[in-house]
C-alpha atoms as one frame of an Amber mdcrd trajectory, in Angstrom:
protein
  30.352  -2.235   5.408  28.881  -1.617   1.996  26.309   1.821   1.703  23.703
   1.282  -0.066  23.783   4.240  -2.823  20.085   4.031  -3.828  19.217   5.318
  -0.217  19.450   8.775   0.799  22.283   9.314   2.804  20.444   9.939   6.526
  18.583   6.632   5.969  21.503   4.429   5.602  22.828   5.600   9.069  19.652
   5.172  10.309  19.500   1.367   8.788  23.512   1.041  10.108  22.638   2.273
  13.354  19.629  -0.478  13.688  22.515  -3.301  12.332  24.151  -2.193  15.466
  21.347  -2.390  18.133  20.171  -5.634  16.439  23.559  -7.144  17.426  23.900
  -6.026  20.654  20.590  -7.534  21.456  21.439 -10.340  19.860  24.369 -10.351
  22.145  22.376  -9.665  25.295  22.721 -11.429  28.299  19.414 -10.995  30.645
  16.348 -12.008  28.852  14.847 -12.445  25.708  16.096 -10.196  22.935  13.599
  -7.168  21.963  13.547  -7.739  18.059   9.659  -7.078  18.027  10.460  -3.255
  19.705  13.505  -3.174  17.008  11.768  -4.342  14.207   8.573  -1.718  15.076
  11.259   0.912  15.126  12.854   0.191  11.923   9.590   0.093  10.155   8.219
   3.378  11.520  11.560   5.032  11.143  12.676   3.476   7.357  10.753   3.420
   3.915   9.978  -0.007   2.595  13.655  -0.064   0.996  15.233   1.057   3.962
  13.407  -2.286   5.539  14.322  -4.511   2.968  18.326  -3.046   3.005  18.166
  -3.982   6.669  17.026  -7.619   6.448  19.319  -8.016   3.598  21.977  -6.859
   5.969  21.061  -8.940   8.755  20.964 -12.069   6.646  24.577 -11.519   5.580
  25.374 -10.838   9.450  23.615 -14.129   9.801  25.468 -15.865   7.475  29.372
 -14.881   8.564  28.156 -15.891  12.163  26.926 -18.882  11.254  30.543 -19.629
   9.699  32.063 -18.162  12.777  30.575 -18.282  15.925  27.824 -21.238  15.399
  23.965 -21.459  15.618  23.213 -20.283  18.559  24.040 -16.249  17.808  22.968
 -17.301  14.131  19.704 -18.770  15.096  19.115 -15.518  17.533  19.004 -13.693
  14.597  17.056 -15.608  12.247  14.159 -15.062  14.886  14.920 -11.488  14.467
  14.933 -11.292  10.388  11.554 -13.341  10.497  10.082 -11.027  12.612  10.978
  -8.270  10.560  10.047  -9.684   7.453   6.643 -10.427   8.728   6.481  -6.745
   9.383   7.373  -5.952   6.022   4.989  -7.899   4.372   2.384  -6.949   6.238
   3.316  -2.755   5.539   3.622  -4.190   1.806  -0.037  -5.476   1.798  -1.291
  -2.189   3.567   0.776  -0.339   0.624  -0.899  -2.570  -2.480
């Protein structure tokens, strides 16, 4: 795991801690995953960088399970990085 040092300390375990719910839903077994309650949460709780660290996380995660375990985990979370990117854009616009 690599910390991101231009974060304050408190939001980079709040941005690890999201990593980790993120893959346990993606690992869930009843249901549809809850990205869209996950991704609300990490942009009420995180500052735009704290947002963008996370996808930027998640896409790595992505990547090594796409290498690893196949598409099916992989393509789980490319829902969830789309969502959240959606979200970010749209808290960009309301910023600018």
């Amino acid at each position: 795991m690599m910390l991101n040092r231009t974060l304050p300390f408190e939001e980079n375990l709040v941005v690890w801690s999201l990593v980790r719910r993120y893959l346990c839903e993606m690992r869930r077994d009843q249901g549809r995953p809850r990205y869209d309650e996950l991704a609300a949460d990490a942009v009420a709780r995180l500052s735009v960088s704290g947002v963008r660290q996370l996808g930027k996380i998640l896409r790595s995660e992505r990547d090594e399970l796409r290498e690893l375990e196949g598409d099916r985990f992989a393509d789980s979370l490319t829902s969830a990085i789309r969502d959240l990117d959606s979200r970010t854009q749209i808290l960009d616009d309301l910023l600018h």
